[in-house]
ChimeraX commands (.cxc) that place a marker at each C-alpha (Angstrom):
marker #1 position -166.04,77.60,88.05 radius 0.5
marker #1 position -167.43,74.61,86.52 radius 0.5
marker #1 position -168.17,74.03,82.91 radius 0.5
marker #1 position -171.83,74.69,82.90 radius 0.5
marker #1 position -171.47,77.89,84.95 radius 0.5
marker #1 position -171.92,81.36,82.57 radius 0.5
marker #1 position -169.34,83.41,83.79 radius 0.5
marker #1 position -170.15,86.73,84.96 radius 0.5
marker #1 position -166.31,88.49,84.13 radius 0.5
marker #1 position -165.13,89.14,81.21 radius 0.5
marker #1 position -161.85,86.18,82.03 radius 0.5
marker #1 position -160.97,84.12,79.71 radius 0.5
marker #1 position -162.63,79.77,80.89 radius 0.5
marker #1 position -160.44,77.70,82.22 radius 0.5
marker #1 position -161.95,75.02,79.76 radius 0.5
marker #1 position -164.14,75.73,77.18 radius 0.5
marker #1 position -167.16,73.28,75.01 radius 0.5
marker #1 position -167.66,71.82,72.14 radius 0.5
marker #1 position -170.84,73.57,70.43 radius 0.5
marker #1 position -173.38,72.02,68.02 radius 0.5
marker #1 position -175.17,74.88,66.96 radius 0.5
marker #1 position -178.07,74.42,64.16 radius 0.5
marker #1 position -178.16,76.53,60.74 radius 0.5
marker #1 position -180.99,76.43,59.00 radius 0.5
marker #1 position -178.69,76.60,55.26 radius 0.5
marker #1 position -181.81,74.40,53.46 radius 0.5
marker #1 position -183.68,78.30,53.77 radius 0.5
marker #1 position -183.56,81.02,50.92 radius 0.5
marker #1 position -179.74,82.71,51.40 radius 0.5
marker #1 position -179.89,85.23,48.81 radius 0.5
marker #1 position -176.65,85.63,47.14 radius 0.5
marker #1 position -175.61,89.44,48.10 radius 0.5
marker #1 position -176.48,88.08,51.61 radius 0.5
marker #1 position -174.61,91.42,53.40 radius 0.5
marker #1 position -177.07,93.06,53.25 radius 0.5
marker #1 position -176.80,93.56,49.48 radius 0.5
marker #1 position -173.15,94.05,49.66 radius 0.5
marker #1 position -171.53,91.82,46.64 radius 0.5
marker #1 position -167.52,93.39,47.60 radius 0.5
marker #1 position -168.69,92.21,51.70 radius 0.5
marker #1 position -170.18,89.18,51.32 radius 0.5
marker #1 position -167.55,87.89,49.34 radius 0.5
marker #1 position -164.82,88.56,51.15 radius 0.5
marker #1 position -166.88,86.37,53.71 radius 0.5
marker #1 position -167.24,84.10,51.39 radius 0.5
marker #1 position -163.81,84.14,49.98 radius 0.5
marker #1 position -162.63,83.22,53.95 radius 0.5
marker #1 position -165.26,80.23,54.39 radius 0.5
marker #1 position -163.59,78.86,51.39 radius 0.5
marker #1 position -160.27,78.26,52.75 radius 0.5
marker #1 position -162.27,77.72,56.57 radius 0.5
marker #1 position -162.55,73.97,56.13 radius 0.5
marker #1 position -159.06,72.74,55.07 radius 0.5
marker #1 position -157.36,75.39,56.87 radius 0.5
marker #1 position -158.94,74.53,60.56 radius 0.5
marker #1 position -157.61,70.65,59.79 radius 0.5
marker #1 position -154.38,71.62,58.76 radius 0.5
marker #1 position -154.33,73.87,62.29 radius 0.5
marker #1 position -155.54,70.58,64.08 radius 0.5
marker #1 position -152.96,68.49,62.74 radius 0.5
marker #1 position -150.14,70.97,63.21 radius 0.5
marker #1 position -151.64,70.74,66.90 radius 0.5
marker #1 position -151.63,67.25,67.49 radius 0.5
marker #1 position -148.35,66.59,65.36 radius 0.5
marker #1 position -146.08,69.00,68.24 radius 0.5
marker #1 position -148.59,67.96,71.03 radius 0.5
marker #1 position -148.59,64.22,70.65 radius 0.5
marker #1 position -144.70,63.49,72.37 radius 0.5
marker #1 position -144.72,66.70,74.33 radius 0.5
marker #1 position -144.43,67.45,77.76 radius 0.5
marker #1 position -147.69,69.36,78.26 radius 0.5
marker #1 position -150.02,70.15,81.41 radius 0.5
marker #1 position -153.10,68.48,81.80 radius 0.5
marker #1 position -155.11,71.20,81.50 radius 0.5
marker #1 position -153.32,72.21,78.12 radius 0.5
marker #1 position -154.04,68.58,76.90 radius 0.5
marker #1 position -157.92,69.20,77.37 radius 0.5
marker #1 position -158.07,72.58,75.82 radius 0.5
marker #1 position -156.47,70.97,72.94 radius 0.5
marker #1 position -158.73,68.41,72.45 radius 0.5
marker #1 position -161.74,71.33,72.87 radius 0.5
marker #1 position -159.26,73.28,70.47 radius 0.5
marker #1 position -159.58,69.90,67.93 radius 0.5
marker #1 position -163.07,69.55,68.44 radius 0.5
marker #1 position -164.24,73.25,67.91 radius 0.5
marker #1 position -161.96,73.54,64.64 radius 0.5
marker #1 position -164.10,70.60,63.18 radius 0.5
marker #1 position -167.69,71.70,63.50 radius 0.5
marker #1 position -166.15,74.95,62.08 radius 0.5
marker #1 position -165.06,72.78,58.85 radius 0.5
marker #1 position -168.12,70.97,59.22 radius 0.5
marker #1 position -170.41,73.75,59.29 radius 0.5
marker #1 position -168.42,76.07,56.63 radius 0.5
marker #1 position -168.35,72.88,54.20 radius 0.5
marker #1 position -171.96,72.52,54.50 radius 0.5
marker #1 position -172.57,76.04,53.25 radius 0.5
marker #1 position -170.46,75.06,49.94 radius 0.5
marker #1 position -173.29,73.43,48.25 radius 0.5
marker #1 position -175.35,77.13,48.98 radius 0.5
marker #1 position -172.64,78.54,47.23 radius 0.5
marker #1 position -173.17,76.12,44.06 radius 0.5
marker #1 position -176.66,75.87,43.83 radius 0.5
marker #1 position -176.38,80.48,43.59 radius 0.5
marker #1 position -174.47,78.86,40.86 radius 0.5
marker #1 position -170.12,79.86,41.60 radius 0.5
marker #1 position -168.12,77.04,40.15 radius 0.5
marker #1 position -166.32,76.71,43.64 radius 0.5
marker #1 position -164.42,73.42,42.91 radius 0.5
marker #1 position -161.23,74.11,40.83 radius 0.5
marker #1 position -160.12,76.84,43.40 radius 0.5
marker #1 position -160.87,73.86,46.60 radius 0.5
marker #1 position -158.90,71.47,44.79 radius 0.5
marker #1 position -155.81,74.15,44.32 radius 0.5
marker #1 position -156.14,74.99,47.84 radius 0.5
marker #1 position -156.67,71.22,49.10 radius 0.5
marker #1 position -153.29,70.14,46.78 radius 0.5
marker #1 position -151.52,73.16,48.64 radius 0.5
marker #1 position -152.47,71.94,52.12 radius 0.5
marker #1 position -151.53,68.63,51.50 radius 0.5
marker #1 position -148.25,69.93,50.27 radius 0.5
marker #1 position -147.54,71.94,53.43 radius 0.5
marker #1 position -148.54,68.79,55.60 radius 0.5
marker #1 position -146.13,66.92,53.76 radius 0.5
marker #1 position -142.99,68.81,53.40 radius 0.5
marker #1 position -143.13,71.70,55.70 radius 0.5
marker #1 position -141.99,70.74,59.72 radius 0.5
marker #1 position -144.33,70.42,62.53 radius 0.5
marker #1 position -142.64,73.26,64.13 radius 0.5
marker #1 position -143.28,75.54,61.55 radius 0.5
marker #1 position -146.86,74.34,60.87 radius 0.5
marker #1 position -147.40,75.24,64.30 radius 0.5
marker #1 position -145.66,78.76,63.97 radius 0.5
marker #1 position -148.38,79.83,61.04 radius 0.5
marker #1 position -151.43,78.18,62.61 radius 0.5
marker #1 position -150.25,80.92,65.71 radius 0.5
marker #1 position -150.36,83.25,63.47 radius 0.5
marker #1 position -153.22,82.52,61.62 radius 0.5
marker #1 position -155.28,82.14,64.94 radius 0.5
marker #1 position -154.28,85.29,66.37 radius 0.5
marker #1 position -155.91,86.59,62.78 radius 0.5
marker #1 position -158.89,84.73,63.25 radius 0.5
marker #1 position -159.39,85.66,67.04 radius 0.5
marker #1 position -159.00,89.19,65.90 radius 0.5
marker #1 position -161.64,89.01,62.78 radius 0.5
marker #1 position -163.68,87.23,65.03 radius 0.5
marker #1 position -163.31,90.46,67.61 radius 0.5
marker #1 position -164.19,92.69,65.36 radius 0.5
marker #1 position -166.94,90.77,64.05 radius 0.5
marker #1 position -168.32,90.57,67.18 radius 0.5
marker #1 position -168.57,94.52,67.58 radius 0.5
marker #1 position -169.60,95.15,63.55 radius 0.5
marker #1 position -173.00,96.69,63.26 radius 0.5
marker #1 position -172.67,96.06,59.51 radius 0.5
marker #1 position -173.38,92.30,60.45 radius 0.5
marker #1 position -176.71,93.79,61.48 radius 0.5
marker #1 position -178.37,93.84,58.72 radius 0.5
marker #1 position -176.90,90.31,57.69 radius 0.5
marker #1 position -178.94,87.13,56.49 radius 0.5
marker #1 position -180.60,85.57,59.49 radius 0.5
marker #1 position -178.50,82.41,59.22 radius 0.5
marker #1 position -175.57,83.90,57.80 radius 0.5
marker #1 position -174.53,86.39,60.84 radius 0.5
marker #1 position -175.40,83.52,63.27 radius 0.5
marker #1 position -172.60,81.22,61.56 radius 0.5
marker #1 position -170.47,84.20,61.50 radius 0.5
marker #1 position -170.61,85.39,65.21 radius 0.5
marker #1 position -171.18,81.60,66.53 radius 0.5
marker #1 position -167.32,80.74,65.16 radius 0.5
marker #1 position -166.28,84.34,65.93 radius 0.5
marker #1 position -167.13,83.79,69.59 radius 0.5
marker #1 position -165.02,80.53,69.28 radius 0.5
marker #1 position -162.20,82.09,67.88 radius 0.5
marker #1 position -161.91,84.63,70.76 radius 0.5
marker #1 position -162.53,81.52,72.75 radius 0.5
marker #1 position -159.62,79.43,72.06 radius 0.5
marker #1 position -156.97,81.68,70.12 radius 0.5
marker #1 position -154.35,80.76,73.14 radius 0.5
marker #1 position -154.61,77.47,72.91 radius 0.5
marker #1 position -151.73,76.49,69.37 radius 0.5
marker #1 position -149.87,79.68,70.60 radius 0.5
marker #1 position -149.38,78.12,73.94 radius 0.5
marker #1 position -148.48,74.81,72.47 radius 0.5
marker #1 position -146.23,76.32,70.34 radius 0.5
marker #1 position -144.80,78.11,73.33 radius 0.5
marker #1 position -144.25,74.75,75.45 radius 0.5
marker #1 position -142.81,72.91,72.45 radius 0.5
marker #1 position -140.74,75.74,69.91 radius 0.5
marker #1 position -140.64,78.48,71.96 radius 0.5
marker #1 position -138.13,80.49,69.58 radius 0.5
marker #1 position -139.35,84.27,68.69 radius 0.5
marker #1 position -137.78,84.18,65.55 radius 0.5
marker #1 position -140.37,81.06,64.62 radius 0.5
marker #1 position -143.41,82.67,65.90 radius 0.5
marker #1 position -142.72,85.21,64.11 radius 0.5
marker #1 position -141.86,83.89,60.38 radius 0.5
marker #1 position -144.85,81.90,61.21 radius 0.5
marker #1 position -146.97,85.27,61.43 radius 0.5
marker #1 position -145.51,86.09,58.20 radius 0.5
marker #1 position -146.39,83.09,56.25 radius 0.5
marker #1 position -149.80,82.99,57.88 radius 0.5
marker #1 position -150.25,86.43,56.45 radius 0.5
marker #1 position -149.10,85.40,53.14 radius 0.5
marker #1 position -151.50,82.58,53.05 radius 0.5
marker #1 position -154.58,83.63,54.48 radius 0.5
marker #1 position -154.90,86.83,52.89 radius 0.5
marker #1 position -153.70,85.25,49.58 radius 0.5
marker #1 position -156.27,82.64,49.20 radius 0.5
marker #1 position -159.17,84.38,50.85 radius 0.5
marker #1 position -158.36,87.33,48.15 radius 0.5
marker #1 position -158.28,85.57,45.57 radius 0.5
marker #1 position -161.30,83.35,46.36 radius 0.5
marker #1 position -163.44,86.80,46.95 radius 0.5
marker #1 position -162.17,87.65,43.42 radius 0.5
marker #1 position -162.90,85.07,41.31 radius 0.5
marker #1 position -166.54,85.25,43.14 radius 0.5
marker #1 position -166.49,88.57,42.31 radius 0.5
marker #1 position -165.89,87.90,38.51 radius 0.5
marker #1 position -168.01,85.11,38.58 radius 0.5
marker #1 position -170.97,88.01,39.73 radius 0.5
marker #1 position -169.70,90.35,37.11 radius 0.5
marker #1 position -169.49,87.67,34.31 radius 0.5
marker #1 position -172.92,86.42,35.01 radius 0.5
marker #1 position -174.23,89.98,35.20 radius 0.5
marker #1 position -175.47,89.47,39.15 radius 0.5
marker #1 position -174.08,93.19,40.03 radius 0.5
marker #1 position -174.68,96.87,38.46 radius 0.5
marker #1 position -172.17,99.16,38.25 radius 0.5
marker #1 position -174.31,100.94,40.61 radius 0.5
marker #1 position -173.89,97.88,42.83 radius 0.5
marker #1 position -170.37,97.21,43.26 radius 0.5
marker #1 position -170.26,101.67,43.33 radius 0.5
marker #1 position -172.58,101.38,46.85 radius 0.5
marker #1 position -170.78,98.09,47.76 radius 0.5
marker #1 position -167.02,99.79,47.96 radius 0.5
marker #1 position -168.22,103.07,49.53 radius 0.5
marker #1 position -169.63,100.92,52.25 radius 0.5
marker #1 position -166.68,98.79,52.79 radius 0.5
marker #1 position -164.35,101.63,52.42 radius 0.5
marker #1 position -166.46,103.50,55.69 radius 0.5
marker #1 position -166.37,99.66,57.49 radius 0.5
marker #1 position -162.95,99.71,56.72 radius 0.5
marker #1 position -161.97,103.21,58.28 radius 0.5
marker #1 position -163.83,102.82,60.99 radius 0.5
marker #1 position -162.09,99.33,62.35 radius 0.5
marker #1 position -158.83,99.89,60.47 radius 0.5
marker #1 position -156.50,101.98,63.75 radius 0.5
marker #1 position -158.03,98.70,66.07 radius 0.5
marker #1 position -157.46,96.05,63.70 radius 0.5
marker #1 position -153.85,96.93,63.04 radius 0.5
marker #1 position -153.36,97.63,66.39 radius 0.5
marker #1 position -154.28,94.33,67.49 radius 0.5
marker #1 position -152.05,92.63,64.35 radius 0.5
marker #1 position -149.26,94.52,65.46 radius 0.5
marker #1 position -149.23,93.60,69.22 radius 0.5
marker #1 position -148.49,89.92,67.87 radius 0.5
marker #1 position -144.63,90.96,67.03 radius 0.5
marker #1 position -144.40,91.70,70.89 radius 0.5
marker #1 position -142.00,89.32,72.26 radius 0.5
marker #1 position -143.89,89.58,75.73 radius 0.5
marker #1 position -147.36,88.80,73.92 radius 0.5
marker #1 position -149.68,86.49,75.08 radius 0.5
marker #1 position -153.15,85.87,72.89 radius 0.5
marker #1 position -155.46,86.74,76.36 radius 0.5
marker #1 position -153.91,89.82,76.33 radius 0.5
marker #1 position -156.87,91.08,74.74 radius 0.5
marker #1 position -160.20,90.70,76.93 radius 0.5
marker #1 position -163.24,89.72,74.26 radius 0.5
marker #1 position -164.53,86.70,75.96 radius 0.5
marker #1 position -167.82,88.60,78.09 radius 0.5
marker #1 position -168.55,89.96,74.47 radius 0.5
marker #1 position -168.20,86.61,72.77 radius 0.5
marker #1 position -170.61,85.02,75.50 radius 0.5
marker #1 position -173.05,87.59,75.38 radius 0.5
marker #1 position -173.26,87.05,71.08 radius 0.5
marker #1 position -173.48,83.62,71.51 radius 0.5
marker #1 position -176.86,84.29,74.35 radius 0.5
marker #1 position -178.05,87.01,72.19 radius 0.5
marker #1 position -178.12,84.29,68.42 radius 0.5
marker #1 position -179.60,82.04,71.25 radius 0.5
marker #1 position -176.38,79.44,71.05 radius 0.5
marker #1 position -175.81,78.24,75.15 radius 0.5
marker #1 position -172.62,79.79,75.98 radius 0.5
marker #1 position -171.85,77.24,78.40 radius 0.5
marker link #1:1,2 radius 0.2
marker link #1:2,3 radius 0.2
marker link #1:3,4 radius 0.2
marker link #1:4,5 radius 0.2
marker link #1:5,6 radius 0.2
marker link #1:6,7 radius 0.2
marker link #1:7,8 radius 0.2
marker link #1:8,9 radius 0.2
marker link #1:9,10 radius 0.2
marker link #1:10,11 radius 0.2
marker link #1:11,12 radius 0.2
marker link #1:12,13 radius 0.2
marker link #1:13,14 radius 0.2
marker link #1:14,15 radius 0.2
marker link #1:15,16 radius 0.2
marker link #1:16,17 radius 0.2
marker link #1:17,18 radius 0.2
marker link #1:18,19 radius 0.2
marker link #1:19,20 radius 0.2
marker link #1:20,21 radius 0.2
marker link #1:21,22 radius 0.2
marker link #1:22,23 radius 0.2
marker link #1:23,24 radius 0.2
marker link #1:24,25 radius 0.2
marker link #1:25,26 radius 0.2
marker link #1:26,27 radius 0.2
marker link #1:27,28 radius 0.2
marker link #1:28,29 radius 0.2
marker link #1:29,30 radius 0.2
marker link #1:30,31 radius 0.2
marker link #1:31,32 radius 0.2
marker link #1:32,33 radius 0.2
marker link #1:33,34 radius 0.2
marker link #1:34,35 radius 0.2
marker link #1:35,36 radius 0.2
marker link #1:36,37 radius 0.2
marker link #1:37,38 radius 0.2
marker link #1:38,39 radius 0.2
marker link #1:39,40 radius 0.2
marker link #1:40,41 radius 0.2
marker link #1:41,42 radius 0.2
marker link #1:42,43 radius 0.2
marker link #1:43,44 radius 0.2
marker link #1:44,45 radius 0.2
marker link #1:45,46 radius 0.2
marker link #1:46,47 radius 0.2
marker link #1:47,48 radius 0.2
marker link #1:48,49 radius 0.2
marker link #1:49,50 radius 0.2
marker link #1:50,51 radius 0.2
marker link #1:51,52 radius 0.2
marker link #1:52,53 radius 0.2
marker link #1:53,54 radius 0.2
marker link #1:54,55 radius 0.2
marker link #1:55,56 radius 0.2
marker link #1:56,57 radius 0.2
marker link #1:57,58 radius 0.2
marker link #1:58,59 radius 0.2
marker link #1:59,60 radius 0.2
marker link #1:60,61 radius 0.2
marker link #1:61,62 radius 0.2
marker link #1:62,63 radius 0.2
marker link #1:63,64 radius 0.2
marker link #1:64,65 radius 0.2
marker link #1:65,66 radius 0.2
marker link #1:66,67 radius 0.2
marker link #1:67,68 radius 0.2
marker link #1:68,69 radius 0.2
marker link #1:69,70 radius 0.2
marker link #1:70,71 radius 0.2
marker link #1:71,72 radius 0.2
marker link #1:72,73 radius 0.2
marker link #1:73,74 radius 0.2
marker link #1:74,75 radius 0.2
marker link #1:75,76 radius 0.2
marker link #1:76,77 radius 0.2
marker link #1:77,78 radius 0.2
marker link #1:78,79 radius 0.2
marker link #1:79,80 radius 0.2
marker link #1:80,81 radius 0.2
marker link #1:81,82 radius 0.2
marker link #1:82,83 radius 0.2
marker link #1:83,84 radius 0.2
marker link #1:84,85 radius 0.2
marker link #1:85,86 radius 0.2
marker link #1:86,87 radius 0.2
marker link #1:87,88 radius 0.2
marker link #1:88,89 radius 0.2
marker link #1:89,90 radius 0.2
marker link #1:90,91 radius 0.2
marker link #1:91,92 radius 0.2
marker link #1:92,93 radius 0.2
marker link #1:93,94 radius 0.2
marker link #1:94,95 radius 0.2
marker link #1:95,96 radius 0.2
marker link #1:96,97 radius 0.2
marker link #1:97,98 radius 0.2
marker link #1:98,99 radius 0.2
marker link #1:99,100 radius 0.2
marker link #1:100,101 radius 0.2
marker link #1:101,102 radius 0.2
marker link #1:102,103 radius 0.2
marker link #1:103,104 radius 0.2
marker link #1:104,105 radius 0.2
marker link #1:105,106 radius 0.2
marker link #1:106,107 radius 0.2
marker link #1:107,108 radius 0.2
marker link #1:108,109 radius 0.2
marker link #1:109,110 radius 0.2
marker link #1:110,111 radius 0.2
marker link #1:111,112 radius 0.2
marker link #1:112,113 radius 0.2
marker link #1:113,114 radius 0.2
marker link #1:114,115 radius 0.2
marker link #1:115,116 radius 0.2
marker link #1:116,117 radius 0.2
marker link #1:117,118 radius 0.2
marker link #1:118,119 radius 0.2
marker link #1:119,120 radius 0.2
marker link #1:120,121 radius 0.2
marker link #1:121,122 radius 0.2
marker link #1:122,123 radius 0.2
marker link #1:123,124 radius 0.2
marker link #1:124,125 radius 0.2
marker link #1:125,126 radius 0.2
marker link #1:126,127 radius 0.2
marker link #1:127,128 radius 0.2
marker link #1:128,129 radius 0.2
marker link #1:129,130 radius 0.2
marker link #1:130,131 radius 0.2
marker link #1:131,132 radius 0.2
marker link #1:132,133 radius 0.2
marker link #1:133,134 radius 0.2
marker link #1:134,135 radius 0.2
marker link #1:135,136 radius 0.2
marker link #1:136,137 radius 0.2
marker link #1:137,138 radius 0.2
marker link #1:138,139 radius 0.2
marker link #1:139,140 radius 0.2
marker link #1:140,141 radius 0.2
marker link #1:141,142 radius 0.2
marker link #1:142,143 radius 0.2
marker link #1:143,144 radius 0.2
marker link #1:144,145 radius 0.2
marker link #1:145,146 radius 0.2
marker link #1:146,147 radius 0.2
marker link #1:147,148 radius 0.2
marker link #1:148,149 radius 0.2
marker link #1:149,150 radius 0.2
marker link #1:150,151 radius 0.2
marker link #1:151,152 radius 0.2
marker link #1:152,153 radius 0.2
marker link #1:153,154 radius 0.2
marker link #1:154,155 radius 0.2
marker link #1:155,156 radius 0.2
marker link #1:156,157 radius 0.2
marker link #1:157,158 radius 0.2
marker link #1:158,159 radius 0.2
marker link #1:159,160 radius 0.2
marker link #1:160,161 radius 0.2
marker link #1:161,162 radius 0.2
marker link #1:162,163 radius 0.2
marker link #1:163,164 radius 0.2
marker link #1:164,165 radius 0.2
marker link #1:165,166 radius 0.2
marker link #1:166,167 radius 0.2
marker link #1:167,168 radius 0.2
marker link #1:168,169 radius 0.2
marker link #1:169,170 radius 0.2
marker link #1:170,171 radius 0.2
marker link #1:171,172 radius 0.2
marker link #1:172,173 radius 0.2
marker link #1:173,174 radius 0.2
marker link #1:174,175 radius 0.2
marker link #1:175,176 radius 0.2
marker link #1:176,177 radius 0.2
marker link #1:177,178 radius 0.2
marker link #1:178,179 radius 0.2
marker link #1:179,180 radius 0.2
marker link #1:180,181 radius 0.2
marker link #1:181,182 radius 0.2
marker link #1:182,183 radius 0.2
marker link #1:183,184 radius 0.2
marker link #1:184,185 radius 0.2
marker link #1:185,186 radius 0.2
marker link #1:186,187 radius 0.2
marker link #1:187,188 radius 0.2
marker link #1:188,189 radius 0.2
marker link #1:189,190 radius 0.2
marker link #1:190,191 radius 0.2
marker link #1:191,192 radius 0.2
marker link #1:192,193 radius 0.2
marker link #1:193,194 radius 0.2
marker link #1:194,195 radius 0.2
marker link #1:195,196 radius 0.2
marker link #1:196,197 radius 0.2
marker link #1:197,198 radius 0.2
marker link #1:198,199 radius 0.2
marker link #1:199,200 radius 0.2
marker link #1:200,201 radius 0.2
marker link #1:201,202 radius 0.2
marker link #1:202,203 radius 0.2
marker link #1:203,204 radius 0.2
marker link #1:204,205 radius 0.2
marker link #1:205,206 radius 0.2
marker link #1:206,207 radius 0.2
marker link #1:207,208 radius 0.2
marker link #1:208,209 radius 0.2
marker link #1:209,210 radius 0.2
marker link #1:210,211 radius 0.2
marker link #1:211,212 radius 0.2
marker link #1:212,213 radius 0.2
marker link #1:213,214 radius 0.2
marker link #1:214,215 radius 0.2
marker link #1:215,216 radius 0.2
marker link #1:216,217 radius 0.2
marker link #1:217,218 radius 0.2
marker link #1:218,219 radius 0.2
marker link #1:219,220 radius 0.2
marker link #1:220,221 radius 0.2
marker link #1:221,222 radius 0.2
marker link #1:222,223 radius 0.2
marker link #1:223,224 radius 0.2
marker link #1:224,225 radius 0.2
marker link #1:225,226 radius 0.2
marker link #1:226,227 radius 0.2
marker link #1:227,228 radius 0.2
marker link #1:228,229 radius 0.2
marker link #1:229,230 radius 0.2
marker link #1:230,231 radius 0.2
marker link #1:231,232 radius 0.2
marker link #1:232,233 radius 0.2
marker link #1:233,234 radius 0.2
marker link #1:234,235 radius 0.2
marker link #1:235,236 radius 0.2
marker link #1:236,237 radius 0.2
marker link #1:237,238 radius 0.2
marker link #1:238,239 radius 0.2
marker link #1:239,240 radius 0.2
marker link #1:240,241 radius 0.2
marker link #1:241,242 radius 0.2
marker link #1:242,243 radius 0.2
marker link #1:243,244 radius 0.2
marker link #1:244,245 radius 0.2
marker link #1:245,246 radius 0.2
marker link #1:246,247 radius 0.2
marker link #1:247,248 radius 0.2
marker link #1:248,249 radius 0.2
marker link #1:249,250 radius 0.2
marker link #1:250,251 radius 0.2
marker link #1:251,252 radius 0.2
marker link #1:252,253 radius 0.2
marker link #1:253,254 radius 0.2
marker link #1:254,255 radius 0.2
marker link #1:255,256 radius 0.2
marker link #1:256,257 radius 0.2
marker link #1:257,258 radius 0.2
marker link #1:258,259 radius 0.2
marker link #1:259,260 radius 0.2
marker link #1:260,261 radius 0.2
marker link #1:261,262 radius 0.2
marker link #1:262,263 radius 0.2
marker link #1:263,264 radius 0.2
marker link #1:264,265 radius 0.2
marker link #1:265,266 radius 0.2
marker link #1:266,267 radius 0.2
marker link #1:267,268 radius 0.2
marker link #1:268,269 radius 0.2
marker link #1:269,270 radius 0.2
marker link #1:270,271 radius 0.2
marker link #1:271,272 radius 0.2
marker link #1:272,273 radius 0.2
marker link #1:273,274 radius 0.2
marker link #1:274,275 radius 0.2
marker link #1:275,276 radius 0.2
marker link #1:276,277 radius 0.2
marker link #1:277,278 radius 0.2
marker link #1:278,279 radius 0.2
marker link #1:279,280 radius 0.2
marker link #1:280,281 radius 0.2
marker link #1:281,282 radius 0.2
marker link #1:282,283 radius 0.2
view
């Protein structure tokens, strides 16, 4: 199957491209964009936050245990599609920073904490384990980006908004084997995968939590949400969360497996048909 072919299974490619989608961010992107939801956009919001650094610290964990490695050819080119993806997801998520200040959140003291800590972890934690957590936190990512992809609340989502959201979920899906296999050919200890896991956890959810909070104060303090608001806004995420909780921890839980391999889960004809349905090329 070549590169420009669409396939018609739901297999994972054999290679994958490097997208250039267009979002229109210079529109109106009202600030309760989910669908009036202040609790759900901002825990989007919260997460595209920490996208930008976090996807270059996964590309430099990458290259860092890939660059004297022993690694198939094939493996060398997904890695370099795994590099290239990971920046127009920084690149894109950055952009929509200056949306985020202009709905006026004072963003900036919370990027420069998480920037210092990034730098910090480049520069005193080892490749290996740099490797471990961006495992982990791709096998998060690919399954957010899963159950994205199957979310009718995304539905009723800004225009522009759900497109960014289900153009890098279908990525995600895409490439979530790609560090795991590195880390496979290079560390291949299941005691470091899994710590990894752990400290991905830890990270991820901490900053993306406390981003969505201090947005959520910021709404509070500026008197952007009701009562009645955030009242409508947890009922609906509670239901949301019910509804995809048994799956999601399911598919969390299948990462402690030591026979566990990221394409053991089959989104990729989902992902494709996403990307043909927000009129992205999937090929």
């Amino acid at each position: 199957m070549t590169a420009a072919t669409l396939p018609t299974e739901s297999a994972p490619r054999a290679s994958f491209p490097v997208r250039t989608p267009s979002f229109d961010f210079n529109g109106e992107i009202p600030r309760h964009w989910m669908n009036g939801n202040a609790i759900g956009t901002h825990v989007f919001n919260g997460l595209n936050l920490v996208f930008p650094e976090g996807e270059r610290f996964f590309i430099e964990a990458v290259r860092d245990c890939a660059k004297d490695a022993d690694l198939s050819p094939a493996l060398r080119r997904e890695i370099r599609a795994f590099n290239g993806q990971e920046g127009r997801h920084a690149h894109e998520h950055e952009r929509y920073f200056e949306i985020l200040e202009k709905q006026g959140y004072e963003i900036q003291p919370f990027l420069q904490r998480f920037t210092k800590f990034i730098a910090w972890s480049n520069r005193f934690m080892p490749a290996s384990l740099r490797l471990a957590i961006t495992a982990g936190a791709e096998h998060y990512t690919a399954t957010f980006g899963a159950m994205a992809l199957q979310d009718p609340f995304l539905d009723a989502a800004h225009p522009t908004m759900r497109k960014l959201i289900l153009w890098h979920a279908t990525e995600e899906v895409e490439h979530k084997h790609v560090a795991f296999d590195v880390l496979q050919a290079t560390h291949p200890s299941l005691w470091l995968r899994r710590l990894g896991f752990v400290l991905a956890t830890v990270d991820l959810f901490g900053f993306s939590i406390a981003a969505m909070r201090m947005l959520l104060k910021q709404d509070k303090a500026a008197g952007r949400s009701t009562d009645e608001d955030m009242a409508r806004s947890r009922n609906e995420m509670k239901e949301r969360q019910e509804r995809m909780a048994p799956e999601m921890k399911r598919r969390i839980r299948a990462y402690w497996r030591r026979d566990f391999h990221p394409n053991d889960e089959d989104d990729h004809a989902l992902a494709y048909a996403k990307l043909e349905e927000i009129g992205i090329p999937a090929a």
